[in-house]
C-alpha positions as CSV (number, residue, x, y, z in Angstrom):
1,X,131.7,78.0,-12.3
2,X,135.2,77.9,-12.5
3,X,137.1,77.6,-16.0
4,X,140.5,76.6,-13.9
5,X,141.4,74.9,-10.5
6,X,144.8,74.8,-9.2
7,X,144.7,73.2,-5.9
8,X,146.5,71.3,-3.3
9,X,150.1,71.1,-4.7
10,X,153.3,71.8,-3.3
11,X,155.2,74.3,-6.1
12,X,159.0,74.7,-5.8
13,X,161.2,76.8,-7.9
14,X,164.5,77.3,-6.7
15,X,166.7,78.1,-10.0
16,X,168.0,80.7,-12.0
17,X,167.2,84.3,-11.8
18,X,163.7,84.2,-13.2
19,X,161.1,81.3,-12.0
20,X,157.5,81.8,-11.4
21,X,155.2,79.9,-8.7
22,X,152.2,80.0,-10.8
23,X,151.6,82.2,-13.9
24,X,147.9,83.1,-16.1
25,X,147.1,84.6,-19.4
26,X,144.2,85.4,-21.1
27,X,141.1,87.0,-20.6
28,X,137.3,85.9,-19.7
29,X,138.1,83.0,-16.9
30,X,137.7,82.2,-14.0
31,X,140.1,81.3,-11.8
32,X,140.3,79.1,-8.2
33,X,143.5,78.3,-6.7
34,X,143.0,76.8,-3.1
35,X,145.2,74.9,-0.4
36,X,148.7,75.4,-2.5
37,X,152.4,75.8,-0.7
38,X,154.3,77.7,-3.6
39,X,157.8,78.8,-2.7
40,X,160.3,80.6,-5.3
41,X,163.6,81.9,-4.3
42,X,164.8,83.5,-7.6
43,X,165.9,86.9,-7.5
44,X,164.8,89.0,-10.4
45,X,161.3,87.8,-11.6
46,X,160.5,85.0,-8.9
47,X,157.1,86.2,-8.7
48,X,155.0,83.3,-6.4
49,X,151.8,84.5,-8.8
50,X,152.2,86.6,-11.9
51,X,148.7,87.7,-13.4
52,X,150.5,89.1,-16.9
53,X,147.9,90.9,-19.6
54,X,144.8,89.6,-17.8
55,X,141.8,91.0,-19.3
56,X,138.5,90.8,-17.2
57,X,139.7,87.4,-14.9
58,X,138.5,86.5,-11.8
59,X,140.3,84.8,-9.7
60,X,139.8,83.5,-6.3
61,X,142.6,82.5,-4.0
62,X,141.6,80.6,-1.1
63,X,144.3,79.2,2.0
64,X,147.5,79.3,-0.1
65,X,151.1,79.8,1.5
66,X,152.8,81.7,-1.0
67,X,156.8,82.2,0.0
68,X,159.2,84.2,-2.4
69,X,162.5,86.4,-2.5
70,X,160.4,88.5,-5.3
71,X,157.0,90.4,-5.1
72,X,154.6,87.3,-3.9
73,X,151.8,88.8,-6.1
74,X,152.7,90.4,-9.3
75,X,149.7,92.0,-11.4
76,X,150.1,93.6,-14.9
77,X,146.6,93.0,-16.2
78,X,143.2,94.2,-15.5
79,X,141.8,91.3,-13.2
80,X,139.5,91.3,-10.2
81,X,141.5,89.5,-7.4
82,X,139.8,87.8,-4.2
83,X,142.2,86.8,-1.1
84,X,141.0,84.9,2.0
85,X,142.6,83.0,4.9
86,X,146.2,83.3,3.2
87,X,149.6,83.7,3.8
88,X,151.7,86.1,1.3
89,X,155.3,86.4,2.0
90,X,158.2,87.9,0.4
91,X,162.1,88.4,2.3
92,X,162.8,91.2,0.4
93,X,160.2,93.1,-1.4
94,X,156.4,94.3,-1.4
95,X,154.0,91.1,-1.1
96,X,151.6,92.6,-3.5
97,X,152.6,94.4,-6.1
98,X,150.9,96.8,-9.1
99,X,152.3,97.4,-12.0
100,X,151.8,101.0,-13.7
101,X,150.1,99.7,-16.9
102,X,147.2,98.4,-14.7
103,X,143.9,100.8,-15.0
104,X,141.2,98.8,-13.8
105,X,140.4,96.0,-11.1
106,X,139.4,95.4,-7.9
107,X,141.4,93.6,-5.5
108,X,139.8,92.0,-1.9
109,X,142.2,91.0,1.0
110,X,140.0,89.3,3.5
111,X,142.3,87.9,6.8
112,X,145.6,87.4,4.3
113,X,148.8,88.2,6.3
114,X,152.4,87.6,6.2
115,X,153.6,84.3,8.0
116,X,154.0,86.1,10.9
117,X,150.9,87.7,10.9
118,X,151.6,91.4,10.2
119,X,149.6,93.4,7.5
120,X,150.9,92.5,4.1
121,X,152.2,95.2,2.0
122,X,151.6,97.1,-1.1
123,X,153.3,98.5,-4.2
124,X,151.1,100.8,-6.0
125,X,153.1,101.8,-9.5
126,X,152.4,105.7,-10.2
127,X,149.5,105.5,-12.9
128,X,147.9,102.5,-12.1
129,X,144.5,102.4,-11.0
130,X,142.1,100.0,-9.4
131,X,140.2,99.4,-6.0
132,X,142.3,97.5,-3.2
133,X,140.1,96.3,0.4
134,X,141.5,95.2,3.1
135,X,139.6,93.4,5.9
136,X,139.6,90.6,8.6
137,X,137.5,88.2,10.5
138,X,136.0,89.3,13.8
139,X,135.0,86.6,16.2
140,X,133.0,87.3,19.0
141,X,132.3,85.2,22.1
142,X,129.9,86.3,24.6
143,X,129.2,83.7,28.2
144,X,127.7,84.2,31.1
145,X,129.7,84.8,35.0
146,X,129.3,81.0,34.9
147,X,131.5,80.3,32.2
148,X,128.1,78.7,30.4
149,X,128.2,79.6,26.8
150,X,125.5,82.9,26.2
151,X,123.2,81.6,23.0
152,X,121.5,84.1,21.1
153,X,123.3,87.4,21.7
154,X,122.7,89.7,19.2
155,X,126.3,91.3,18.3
156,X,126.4,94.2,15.7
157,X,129.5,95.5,14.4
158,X,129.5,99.7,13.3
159,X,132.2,100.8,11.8
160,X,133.8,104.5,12.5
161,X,131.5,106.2,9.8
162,X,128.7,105.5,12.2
163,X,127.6,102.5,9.5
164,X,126.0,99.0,10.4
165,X,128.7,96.8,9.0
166,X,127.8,93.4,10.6
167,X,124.9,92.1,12.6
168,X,124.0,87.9,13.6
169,X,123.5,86.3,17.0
170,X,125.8,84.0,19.0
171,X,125.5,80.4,18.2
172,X,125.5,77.1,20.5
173,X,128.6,77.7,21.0
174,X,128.4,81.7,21.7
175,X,130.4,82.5,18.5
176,X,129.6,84.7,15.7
177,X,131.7,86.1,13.3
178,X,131.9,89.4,11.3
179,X,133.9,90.1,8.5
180,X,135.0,93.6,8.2
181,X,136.8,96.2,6.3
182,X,139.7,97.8,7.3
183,X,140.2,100.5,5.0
184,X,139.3,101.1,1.1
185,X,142.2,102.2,-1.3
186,X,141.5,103.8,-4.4
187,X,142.5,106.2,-7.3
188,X,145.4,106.6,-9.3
189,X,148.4,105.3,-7.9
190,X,146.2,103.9,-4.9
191,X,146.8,107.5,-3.3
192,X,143.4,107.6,-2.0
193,X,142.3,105.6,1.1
194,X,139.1,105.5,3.6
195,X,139.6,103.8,6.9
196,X,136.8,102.4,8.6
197,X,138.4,101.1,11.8
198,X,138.0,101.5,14.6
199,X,134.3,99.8,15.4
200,X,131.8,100.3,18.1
201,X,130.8,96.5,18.7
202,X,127.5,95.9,20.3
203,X,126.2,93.1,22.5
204,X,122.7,92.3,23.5
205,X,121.1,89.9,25.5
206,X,117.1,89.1,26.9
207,X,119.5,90.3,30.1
208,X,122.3,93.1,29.3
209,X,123.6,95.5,27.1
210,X,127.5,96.0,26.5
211,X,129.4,97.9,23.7
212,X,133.0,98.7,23.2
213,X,135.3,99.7,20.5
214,X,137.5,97.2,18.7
215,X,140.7,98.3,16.5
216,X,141.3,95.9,13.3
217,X,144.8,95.2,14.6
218,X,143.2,92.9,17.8
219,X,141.4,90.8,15.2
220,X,144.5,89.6,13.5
């Protein structure tokens, strides 16, 4: 369960120097903030999320537009962060951003871009440490010469490490999805990373075989 839901507000700070979207404290809770349009335009700490001295969080951020001048996500504590279907955007400066006094945490991007669509980016302090993921959503749609919708197409996903990383069949509508991982960043000072891109993706039928390699920057 969630200790704390922030959701569905429309969060405007346009003042000063110094004006956060949305800042947390503490330690021990868990955290949901969903469907929010947070915009900031101050120019020295107008941070769109801070996490400040978070000890052992989790928190969840689900279809959020988050618009600043300053880093959009500002950690300083040791929190486990989840991102999906998002949109992170800062004019001027890193959209996620680690500060050095950070040692542990592990933080999962899942289809969260910039407004524009391009790969959001990082600022990993010298010292910090943690575990940063980065993947996207995968749809595949498999039909027949016909145009009629192929039902039941088995579609596996392997990633560049020769790993299964997704396998389900087409449904009604000859859709499935895969979610998967673009690359794995790690280490002190996030200097270590593991790409798993591109995949091999895999369709079978009762009638045909077809496979062909996907890079993670058609998925976007």
């Amino acid at each position: 369960p969630y200790n704390y839901n922030i959701s569905k507000n429309t969060i405007l700070a346009f003042k000063g120097t110094s004006g956060f979207g949305i800042q947390s404290f503490g330690e021990s809770f868990n955290f949901l903030i969903e469907d929010n349009d947070i915009t900031t335009t101050a120019t020295t700490a107008g941070y769109g999320y801070a996490l400040a001295w978070t000890t052992g969080n989790n928190e969840t951020f689900k279809r959020n537009s988050i618009k600043t001048n300053r880093e959009t996500i500002y950690v300083s504590g040791n929190t486990n962060l989840t991102f999906s279907d998002n949109y992170l955007n800062s004019s001027s400066n890193p959209e996620f951003y680690i500060y050095s006094g950070v040692n542990n945490g592990i933080w999962n991007f899942t289809s969260s871009s910039k407004i524009n669509g391009t790969e959001v980016s990082v600022s990993w302090t010298a010292g910090s440490t943690g575990t940063l993921i980065n993947s996207w959503y995968l749809t595949s749609y498999t039909n027949y010469t016909n145009n009629s919708n192929a039902v039941g197409v088995a579609i596996n996903s392997t990633n560049n490490l020769g790993a299964l990383s997704g396998s389900s069949i087409t449904n009604s509508n000859g859709k499935t999805q895969h979610t998967l991982t673009q690359y794995v960043r790690n280490s002190t000072s996030g200097t270590t990373s593991t790409y798993y891109s591109n995949y091999t993706i895999n369709a079978t039928g009762s009638d045909y075989s077809q496979s062909f390699v996907q890079h993670y920057r058609d998925w976007e």
